[in-house]
C-alpha positions as MATLAB code, in Angstrom:
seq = 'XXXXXXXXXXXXXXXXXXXXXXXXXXXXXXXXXXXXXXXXXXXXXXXXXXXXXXXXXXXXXXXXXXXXXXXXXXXXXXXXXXXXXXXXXXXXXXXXXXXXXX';
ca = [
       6.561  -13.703  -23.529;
       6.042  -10.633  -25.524;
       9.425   -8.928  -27.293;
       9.438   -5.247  -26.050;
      11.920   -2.691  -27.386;
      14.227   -2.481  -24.425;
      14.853   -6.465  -24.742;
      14.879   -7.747  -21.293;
      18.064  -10.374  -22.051;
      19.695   -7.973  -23.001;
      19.383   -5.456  -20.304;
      19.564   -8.693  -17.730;
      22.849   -9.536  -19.185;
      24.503   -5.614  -18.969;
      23.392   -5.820  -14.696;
      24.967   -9.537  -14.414;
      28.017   -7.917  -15.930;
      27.901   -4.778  -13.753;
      27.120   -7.330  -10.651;
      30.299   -9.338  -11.517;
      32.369   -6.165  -11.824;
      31.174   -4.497   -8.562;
      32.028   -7.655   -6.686;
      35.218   -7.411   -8.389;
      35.154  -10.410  -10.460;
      36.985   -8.868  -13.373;
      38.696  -12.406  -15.203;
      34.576  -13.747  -14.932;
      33.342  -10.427  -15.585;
      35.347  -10.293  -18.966;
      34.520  -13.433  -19.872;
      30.967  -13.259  -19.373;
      31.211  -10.180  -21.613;
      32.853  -12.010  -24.582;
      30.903  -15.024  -24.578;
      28.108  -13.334  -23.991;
      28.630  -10.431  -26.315;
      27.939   -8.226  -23.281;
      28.084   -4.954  -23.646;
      30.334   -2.587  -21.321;
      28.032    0.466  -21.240;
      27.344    1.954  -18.106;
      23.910    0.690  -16.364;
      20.823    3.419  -16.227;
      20.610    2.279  -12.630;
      23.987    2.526  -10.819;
      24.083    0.751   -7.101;
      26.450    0.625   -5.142;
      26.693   -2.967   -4.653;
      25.158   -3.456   -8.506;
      21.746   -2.983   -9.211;
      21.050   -6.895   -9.383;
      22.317   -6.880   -5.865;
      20.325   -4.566   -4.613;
      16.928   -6.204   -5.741;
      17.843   -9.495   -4.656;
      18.371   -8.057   -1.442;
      14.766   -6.957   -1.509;
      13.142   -9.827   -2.891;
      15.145  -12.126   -0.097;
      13.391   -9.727    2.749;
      10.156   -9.786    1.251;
      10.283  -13.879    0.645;
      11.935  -14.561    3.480;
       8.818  -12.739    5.591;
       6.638  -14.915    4.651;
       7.968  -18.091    6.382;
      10.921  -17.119    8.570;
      10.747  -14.492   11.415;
      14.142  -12.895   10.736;
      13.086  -10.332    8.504;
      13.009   -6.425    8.731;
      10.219   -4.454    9.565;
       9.607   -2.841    6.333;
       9.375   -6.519    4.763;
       6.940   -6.895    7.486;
       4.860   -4.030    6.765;
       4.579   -4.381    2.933;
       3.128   -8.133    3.540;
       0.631   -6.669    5.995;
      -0.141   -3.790    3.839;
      -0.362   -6.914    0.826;
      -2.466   -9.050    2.716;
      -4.905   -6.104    3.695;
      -5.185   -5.335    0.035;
      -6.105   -9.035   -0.872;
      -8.699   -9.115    1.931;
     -10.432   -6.007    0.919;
     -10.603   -6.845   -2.694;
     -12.214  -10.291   -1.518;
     -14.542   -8.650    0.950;
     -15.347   -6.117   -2.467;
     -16.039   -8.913   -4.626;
     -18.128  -10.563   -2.179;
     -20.237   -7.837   -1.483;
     -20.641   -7.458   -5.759;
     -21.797  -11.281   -5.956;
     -23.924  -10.292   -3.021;
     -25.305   -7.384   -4.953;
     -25.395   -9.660   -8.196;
     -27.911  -12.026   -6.945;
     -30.558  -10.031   -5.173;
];
């Protein structure tokens, strides 16, 4: 995986350490910081529940969609809307390799 400038450990590590405060899990919050060399700056993106928190929550709809029916109906709606995509980018590239061999 390519290095960028904003150095994704890095940033990973700052929103594990905002999770653990935000669940108030100071004593593992602090020691995840030294261990980890962590630092304590304030996140760019500041949840509620911790930023972390609030994608999981996302992803877990979305996955969940796909093979359970307990999900919401904008998790719903996105996999439709993702499936429609996929089929008309297959009916596209059929109609090319149609196109293609006449």
């Amino acid at each position: 995986m390519a290095q960028s400038n904003w150095e994704a450990d890095k940033m990973l590590d700052v929103y594990i350490y905002d999770y653990l405060v935000k669940k108030k899990l100071h004593n593992t919050a602090k020691s995840f910081m030294t261990e980890g060399k962590v630092s304590p700056d304030p996140v760019a993106i500041d949840a509620p529940g911790g930023f972390l928190f609030e994608w999981w929550s996302v992803f877990w709809d979305i996955f969940i969609a796909r093979t359970n029916e307990k999900h919401s109906e904008a998790a719903a709606a996105y996999i439709e809307a993702q499936q429609e995509t996929i089929d008309v980018l297959e009916r596209s590239r059929r109609l090319h390799e149609e196109e293609e061999v006449d």
